[in-house]
C-alpha positions in Angstrom: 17.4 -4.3 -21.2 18.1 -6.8 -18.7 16.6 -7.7 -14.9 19.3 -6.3 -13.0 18.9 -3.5 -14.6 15.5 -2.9 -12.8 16.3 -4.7 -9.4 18.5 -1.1 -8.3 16.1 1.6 -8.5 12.8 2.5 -10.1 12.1 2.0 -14.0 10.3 5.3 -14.1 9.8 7.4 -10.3 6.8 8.8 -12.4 6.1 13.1 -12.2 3.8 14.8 -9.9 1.9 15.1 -13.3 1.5 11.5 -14.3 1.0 9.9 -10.6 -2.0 12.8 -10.0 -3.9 10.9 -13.4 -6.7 8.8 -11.7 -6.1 4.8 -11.6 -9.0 4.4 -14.5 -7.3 6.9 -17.0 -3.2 4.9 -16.6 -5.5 1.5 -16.5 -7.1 2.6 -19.8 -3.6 3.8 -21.7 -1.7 1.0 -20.3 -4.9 -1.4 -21.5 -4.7 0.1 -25.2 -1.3 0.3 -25.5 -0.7 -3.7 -24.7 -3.8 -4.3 -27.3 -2.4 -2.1 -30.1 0.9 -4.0 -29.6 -0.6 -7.3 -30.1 -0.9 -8.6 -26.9 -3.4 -11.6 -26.9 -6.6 -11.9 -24.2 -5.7 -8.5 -22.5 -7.8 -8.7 -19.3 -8.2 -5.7 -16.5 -9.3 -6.2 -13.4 -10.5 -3.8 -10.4 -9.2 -4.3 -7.4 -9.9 -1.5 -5.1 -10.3 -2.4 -1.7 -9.8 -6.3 -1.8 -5.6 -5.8 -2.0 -3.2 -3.6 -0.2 -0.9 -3.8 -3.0 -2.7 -2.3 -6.1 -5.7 -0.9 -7.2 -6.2 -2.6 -10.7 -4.1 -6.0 -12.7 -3.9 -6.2 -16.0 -3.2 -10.1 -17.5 -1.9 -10.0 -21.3 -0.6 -12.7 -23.4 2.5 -12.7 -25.1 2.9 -15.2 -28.5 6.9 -15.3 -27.7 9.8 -14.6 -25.0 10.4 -11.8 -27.5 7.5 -10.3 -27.5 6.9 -10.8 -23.9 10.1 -8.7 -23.5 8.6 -5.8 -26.2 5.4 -5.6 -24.4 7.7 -4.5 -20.7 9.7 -2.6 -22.5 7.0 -0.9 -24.1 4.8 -0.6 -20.7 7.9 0.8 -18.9 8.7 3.2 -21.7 5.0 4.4 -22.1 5.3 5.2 -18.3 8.3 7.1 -19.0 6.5 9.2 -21.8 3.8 9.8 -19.4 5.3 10.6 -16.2 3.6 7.5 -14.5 5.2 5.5 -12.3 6.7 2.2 -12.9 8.7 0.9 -10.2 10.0 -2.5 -11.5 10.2 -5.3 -13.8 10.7 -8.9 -12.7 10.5 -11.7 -14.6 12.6 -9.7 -17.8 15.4 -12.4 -18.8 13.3 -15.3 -18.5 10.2 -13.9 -20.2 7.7 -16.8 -18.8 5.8 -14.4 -16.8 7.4 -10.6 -16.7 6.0 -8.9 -13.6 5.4 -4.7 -14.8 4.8 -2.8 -11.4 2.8 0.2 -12.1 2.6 0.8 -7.9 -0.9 0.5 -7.8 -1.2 -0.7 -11.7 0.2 -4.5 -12.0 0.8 -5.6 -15.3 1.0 -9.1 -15.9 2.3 -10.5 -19.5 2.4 -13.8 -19.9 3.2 -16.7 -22.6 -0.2 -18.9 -23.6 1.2 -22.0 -21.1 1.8 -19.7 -18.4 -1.1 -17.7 -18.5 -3.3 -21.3 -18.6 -1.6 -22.6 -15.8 -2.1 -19.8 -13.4 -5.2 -18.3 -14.5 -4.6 -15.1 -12.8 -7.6 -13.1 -13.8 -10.0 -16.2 -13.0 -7.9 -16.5 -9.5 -8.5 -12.9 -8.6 -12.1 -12.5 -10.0 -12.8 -15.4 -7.3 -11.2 -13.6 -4.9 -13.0 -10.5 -5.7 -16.1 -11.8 -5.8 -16.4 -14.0 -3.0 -13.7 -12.0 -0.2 -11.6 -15.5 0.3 -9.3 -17.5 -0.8 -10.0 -18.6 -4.9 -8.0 -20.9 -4.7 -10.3 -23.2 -2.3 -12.3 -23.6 -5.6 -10.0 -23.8 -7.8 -10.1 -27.5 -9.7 
C-alpha cells in the first residue's frame, strides 16, 4: 500500500452495521488488535466533548518503519472486516508518525523518537483535564 493510495477516497466507508457499534466497543477492538500485534505503550484516551474531531485517540508505538506500516495496514484492514469506518491514512510512506482516521477513532502509531518528542497522550491528557491549551505547561 502506498499514501496516494488513501489521499483519493475512503480506506473503508464503514457499513450501517459497523458505524452503529458504540465508540467504546471499535475503541476496545482497535485497542486489542494494535496490542496483540506488538504495538509498544498502546495508550487510549477519551475525548468526548473536549474536540470536534473525534471522540477517542489511541497513541501506539511502532519498533520499526515496517512495522509502523503493518500496524495501518492492519487497523485499516480490521475496519474493513468489521464494517467500521476508516477514512484515511497519512503519514504511510514515511512511517515516522502514520495518522489512521477512524472518523471519530484516531489512531496514532508512532516510532519510540517520535512518540517521545510529541508526547501526544501527555499533550491531550493536559488538555483534557485542564480545558486549555497543554502546551502552556509543557517543558
Amino acid at each position: 500500500m502506498n499514501e496516494t493510495a488513501f489521499s483519493e477516497g475512503p480506506v473503508s466507508p464503514g457499513t450501517p452495521q459497523g458505524r452503529a457499534v458504540p465508540v467504546a466497543q471499535r475503541l476496545e477492538a482497535l485497542t486489542a488488535f494494535l496490542t496483540e500485534h506488538k504495538a509498544g505503550d498502546v495508550a487510549s484516551l477519551e475525548l468526548s466533548g473536549e474536540t470536534a474531531f473525534a471522540e477517542a485517540m489511541i497513541v501506539a508505538t511502532a519498533g520499526s518503519m515496517r512495522q509502523a506500516q503493518a500496524l495501518a495496514d492492519g487497523v485499516a484492514e480490521l475496519c474493513r472486516e468489521r464494517g467500521f469506518e476508516c477514512l484515511r491514512i497519512e503519514g504511510y510512506a514515511a512511517a515516522q508518525w502514520i495518522l489512521v482516521d477512524c472518523n471519530d477513532i484516531i489512531v496514532h502509531i508512532l516510532l519510540g523518537p517520535a512518540r517521545e518528542l510529541y508526547r501526544l497522550e501527555d499533550l491531550w491528557g493536559r488538555a483534557a483535564r485542564s480545558g486549555a491549551s497543554a502546551t502552556e505547561d509543557r517543558p
